[in-house]
VEXLOZA-327732 format. One record per residue (C-alpha): x, y, z. Coordinates in Angstrom, 1 decimal. Layout:
BEGIN
+--------+--------+--------+
:   east :  north :     up :
+--------+--------+--------+
:      X :      Y :      Z :
...
+--------+--------+--------+
This chain:
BEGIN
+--------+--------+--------+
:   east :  north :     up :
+--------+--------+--------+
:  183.6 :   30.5 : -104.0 :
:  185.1 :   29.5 : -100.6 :
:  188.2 :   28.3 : -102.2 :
:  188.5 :   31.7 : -103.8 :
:  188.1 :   33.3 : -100.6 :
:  190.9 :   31.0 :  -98.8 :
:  193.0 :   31.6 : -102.1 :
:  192.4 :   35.5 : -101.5 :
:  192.9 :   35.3 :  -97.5 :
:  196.4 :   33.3 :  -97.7 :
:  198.0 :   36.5 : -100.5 :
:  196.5 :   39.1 :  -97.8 :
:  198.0 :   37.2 :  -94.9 :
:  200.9 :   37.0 :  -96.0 :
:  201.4 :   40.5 :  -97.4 :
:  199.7 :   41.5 :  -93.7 :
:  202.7 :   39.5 :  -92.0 :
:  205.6 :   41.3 :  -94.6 :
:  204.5 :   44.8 :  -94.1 :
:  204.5 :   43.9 :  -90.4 :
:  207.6 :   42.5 :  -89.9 :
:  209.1 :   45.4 :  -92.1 :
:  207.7 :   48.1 :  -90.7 :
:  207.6 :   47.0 :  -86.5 :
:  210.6 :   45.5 :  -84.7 :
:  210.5 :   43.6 :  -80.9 :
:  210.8 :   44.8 :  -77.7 :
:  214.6 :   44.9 :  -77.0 :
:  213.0 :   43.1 :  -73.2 :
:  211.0 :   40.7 :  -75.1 :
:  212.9 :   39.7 :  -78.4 :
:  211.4 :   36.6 :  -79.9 :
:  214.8 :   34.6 :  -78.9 :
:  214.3 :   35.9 :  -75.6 :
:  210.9 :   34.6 :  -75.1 :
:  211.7 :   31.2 :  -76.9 :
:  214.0 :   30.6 :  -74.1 :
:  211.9 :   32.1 :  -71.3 :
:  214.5 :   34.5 :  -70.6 :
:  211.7 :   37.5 :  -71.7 :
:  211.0 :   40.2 :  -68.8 :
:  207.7 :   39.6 :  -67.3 :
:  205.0 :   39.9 :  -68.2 :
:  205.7 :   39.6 :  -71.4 :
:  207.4 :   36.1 :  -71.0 :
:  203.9 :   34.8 :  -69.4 :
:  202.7 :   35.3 :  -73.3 :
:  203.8 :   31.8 :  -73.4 :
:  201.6 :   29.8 :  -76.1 :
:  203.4 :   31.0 :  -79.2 :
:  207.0 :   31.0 :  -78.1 :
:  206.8 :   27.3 :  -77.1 :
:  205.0 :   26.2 :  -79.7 :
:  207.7 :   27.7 :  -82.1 :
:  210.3 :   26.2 :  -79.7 :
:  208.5 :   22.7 :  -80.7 :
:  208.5 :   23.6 :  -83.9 :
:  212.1 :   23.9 :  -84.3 :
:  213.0 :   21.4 :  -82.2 :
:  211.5 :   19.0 :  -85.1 :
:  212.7 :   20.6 :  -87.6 :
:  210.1 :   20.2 :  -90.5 :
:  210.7 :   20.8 :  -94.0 :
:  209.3 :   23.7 :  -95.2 :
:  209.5 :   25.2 :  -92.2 :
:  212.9 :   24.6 :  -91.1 :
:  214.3 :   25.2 :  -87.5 :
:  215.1 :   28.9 :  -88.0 :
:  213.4 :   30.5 :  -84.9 :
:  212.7 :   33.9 :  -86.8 :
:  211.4 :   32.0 :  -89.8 :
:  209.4 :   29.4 :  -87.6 :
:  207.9 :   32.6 :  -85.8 :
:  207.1 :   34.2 :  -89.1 :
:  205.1 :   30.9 :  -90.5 :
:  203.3 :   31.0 :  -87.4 :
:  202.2 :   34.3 :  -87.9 :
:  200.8 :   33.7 :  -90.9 :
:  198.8 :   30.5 :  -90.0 :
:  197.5 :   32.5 :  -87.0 :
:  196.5 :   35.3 :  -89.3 :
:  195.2 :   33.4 :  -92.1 :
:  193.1 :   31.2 :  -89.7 :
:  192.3 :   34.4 :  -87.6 :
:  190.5 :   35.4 :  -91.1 :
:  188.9 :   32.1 :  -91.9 :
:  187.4 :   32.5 :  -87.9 :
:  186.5 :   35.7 :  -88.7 :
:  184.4 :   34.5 :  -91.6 :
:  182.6 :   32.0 :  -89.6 :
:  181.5 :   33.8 :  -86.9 :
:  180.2 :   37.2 :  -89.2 :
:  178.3 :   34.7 :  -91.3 :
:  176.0 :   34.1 :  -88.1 :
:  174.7 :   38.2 :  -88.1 :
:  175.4 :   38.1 :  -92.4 :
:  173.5 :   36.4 :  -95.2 :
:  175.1 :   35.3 :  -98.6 :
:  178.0 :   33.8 :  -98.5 :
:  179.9 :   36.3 : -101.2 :
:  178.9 :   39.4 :  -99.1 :
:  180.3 :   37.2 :  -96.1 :
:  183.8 :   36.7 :  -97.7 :
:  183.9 :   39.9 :  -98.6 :
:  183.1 :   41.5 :  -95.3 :
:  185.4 :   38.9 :  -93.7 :
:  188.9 :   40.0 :  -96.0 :
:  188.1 :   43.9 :  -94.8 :
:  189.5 :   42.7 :  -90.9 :
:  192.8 :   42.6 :  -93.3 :
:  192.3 :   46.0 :  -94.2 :
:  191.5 :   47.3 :  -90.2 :
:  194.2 :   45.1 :  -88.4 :
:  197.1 :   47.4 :  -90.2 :
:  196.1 :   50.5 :  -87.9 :
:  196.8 :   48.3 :  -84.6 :
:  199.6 :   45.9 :  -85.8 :
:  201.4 :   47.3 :  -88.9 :
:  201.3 :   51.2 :  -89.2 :
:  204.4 :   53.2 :  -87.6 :
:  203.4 :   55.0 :  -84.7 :
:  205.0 :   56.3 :  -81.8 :
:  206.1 :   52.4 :  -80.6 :
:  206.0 :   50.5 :  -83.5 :
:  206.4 :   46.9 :  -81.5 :
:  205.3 :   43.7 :  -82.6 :
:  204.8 :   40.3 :  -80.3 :
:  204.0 :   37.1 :  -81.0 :
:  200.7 :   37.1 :  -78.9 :
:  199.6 :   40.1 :  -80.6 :
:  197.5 :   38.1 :  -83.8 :
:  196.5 :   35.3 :  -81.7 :
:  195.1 :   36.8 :  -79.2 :
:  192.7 :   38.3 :  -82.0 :
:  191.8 :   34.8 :  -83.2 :
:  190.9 :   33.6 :  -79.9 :
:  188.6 :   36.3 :  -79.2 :
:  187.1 :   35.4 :  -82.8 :
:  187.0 :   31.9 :  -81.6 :
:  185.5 :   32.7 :  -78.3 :
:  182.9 :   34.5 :  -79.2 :
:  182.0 :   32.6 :  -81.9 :
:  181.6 :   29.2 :  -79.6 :
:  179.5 :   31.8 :  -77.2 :
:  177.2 :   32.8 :  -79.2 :
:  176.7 :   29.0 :  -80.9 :
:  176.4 :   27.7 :  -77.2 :
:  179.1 :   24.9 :  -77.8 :
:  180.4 :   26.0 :  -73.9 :
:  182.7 :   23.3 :  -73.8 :
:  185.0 :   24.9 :  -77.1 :
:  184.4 :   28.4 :  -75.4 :
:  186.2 :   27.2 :  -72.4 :
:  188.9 :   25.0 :  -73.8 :
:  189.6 :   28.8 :  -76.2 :
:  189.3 :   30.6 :  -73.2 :
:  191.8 :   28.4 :  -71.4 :
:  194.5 :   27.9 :  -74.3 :
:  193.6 :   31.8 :  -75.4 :
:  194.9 :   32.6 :  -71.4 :
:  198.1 :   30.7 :  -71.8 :
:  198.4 :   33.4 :  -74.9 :
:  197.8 :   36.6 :  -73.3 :
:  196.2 :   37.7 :  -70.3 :
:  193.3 :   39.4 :  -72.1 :
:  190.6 :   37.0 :  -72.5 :
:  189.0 :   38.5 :  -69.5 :
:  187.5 :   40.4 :  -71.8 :
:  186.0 :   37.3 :  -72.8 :
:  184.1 :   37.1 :  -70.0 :
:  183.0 :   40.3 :  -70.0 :
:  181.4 :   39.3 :  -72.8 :
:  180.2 :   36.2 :  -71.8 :
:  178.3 :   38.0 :  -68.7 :
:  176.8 :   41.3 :  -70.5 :
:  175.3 :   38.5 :  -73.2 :
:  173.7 :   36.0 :  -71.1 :
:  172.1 :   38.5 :  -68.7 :
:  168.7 :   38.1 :  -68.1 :
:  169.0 :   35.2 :  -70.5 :
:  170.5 :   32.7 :  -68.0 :
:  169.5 :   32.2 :  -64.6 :
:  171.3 :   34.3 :  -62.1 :
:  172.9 :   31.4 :  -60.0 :
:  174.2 :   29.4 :  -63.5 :
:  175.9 :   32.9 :  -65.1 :
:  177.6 :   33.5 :  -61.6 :
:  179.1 :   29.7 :  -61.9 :
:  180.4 :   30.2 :  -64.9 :
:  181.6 :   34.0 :  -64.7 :
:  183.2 :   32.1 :  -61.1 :
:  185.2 :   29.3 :  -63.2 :
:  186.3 :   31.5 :  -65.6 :
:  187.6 :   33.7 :  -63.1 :
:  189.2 :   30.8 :  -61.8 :
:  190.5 :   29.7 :  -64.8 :
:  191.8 :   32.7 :  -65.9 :
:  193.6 :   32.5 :  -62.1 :
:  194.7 :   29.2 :  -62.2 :
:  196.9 :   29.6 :  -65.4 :
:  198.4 :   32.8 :  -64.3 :
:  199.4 :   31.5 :  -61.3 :
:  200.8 :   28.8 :  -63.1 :
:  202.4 :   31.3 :  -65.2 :
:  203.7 :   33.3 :  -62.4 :
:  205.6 :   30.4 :  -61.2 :
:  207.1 :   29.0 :  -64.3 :
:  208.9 :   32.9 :  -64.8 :
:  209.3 :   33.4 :  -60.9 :
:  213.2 :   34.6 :  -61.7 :
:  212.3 :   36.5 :  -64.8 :
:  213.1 :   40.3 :  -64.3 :
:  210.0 :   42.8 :  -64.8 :
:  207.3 :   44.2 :  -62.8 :
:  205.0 :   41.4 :  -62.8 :
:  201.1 :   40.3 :  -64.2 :
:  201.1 :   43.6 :  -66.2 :
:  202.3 :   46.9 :  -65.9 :
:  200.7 :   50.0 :  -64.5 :
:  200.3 :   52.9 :  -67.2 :
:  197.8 :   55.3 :  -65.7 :
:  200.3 :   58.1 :  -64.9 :
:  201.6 :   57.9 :  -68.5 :
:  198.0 :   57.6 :  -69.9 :
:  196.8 :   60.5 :  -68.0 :
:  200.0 :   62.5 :  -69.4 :
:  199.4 :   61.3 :  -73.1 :
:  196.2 :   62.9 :  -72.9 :
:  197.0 :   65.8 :  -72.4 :
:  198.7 :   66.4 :  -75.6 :
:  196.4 :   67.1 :  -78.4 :
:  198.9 :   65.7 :  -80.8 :
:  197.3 :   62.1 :  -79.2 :
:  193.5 :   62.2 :  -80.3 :
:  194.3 :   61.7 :  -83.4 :
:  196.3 :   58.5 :  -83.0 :
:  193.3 :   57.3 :  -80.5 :
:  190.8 :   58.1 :  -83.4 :
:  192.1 :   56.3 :  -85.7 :
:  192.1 :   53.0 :  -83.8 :
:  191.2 :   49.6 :  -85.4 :
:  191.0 :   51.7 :  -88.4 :
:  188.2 :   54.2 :  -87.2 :
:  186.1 :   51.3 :  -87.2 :
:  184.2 :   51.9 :  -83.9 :
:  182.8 :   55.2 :  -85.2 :
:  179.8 :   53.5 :  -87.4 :
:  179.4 :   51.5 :  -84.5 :
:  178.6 :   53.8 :  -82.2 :
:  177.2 :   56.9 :  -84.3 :
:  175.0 :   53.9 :  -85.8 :
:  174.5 :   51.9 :  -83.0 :
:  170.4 :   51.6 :  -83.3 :
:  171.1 :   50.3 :  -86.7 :
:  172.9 :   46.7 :  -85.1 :
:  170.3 :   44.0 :  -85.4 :
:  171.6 :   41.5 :  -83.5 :
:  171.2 :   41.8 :  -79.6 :
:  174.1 :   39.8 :  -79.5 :
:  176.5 :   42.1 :  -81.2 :
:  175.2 :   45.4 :  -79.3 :
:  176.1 :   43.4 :  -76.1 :
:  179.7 :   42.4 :  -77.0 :
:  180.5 :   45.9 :  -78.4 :
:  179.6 :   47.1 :  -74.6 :
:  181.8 :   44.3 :  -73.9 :
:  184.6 :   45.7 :  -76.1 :
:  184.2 :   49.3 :  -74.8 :
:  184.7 :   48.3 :  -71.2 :
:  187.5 :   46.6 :  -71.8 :
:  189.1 :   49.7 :  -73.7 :
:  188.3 :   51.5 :  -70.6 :
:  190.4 :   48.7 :  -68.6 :
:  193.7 :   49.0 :  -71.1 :
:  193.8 :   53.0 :  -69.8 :
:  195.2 :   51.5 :  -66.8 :
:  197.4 :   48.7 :  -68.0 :
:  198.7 :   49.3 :  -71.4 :
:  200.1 :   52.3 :  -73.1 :
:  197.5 :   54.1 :  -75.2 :
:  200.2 :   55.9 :  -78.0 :
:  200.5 :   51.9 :  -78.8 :
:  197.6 :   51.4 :  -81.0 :
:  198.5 :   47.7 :  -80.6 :
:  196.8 :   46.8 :  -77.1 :
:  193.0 :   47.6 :  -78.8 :
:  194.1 :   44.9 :  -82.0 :
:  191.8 :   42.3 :  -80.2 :
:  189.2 :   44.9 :  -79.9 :
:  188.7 :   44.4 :  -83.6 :
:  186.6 :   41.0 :  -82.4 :
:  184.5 :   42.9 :  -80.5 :
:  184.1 :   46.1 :  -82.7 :
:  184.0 :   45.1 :  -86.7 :
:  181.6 :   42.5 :  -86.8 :
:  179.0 :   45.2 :  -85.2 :
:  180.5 :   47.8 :  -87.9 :
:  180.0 :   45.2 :  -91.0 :
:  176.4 :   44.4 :  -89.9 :
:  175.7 :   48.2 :  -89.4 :
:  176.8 :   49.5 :  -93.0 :
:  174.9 :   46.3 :  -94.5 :
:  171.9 :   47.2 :  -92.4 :
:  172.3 :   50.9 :  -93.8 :
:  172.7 :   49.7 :  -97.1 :
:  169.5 :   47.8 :  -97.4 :
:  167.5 :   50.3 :  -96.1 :
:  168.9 :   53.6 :  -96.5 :
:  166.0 :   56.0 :  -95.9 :
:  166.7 :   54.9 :  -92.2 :
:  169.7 :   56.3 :  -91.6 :
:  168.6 :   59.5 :  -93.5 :
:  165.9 :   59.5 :  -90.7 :
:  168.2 :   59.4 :  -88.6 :
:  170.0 :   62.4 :  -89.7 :
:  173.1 :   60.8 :  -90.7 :
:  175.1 :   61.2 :  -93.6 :
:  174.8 :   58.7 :  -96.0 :
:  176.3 :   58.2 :  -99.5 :
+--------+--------+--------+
């Protein structure tokens, strides 16, 4: 059965990474050739893992693969997204029992990533953090929630070198182990991954110090503030990670796992963080939201499903 499942995952991954390539194009600041040479504004360019690792790739020149830096960055988007499924897996088979319904919970993230990363919208950009930075999420929370700190950190690390988003991460990591781990021990760890996070942007920061751009990240509220104004907007915002967070939230009594209602606090605060820094009409910024979101949604419909009279009490529709 797994092996039909991994057969299944690679076909979606790669139609997932066609469609995407087809239908979004780079940032003309932040081409991939551009951040292979670290030549990328900032702070795109500090979205480093993925552009040197291609650079690596191509250097060697591996058969298969070749030394083509838009083919080498297309093979790597499809190991990142057929591994990002294969986490996914993994960490929903913790809150899901039966490993069919598992695989077959875990291939609908294929079917939910489209609305961040594939659909046209009103900026239909692509970068090469953009999947990874869904698969560390996956990973980290899945180390968190095992307790094997040591892989958590070395993914948070790595995962920071990707994109500067794994403090959500830690938001995670402190809503879930509070009042579960002594006060003094959650503030050392909340205090190195603050530091850690730090440390590799500052590393960052000097690596690009010529590059041209405006910095860590770019201020958006002004723009945010005027996007919502315009009712044309709600719908885009509605429709994010494939109106997955709405069973989530209109069904939120219905999550089992203690665990899960924490990180989807986790996830909802950090959506209240990318007001400020990213640009809401691009449906893109909340992709890595899906880690924090779907897993909560699958366990809620299964939850539903085995015991439906409970969501009639609740006065929800249910079919």
């Amino acid at each position: 059965m797994f092996a039909l499942f991994l057969a299944i995952a690679a076909v979606m991954a790669y139609n997932f990474v066609d469609y995407r390539l087809s239908l979004t194009g780079p940032y003309e600041r932040a081409t991939p050739d551009m951040l292979r040479t670290g030549r990328a504004s900032v702070p795109f360019q500090y979205r480093f893992l993925v552009p040197w690792l291609v650079d690596q790739l191509c250097r060697l020149d591996l058969p298969v693969i070749g030394s083509e830096s838009g083919r080498v960055f297309a093979v790597v988007e499809f190991i990142s997204t057929f591994a990002l499924v294969v986490a996914f897996r993994a960490y929903l088979a913790r809150f899901v029992t039966g490993q069919i319904l598992t695989s077959m919970l875990a291939l609908s993230l294929l079917w939910v990533l489209p609305y961040a990363f594939v659909l046209p919208r009103a900026l239909p950009l692509r970068y090469p953090s953009d999947v990874p930075s869904v698969l560390f999420s996956v990973l980290g929370l899945l180390f968190l929630h095992d307790r094997r700190l040591w892989l958590y950190y070395l993914t948070f690390a790595i995962g920071t070198i990707n994109r500067e988003t794994t403090c959500f991460l830690t938001m995670a990591f402190l809503l879930t182990e509070w009042g579960r781990c002594p006060g003094e021990s959650l503030a050392r760890h909340v205090v190195a991954q603050v530091a850690c996070w730090s440390a590799v942007k500052a590393w960052l920061t000097w690596l690009f110090a010529t590059n041209p751009g405006q910095g860590l990240w770019e201020w958006s509220v002004a723009g945010n503030l005027r996007a919502l104004q315009l009712p044309i907007v709600y719908p885009y915002l509605l429709s994010s990670l494939g109106y997955a967070w709405l069973p989530a939230l209109l069904l939120y009594r219905h999550i089992e796992s203690g665990f899960l209602r924490r990180v989807l606090w986790a996830g909802l605060m950090a959506c209240g963080s990318l007001l400020l820094v990213g640009n809401i009409v691009e449906l893109r910024i909340f992709g890595e939201l899906t880690a924090f979101v779907l897993p909560a949604t699958l366990t809620v419909l299964v939850s539903v499903c085995r015991n439906p009279q409970a969501a009639d009490r609740a006065q929800l529709p249910v079919s």
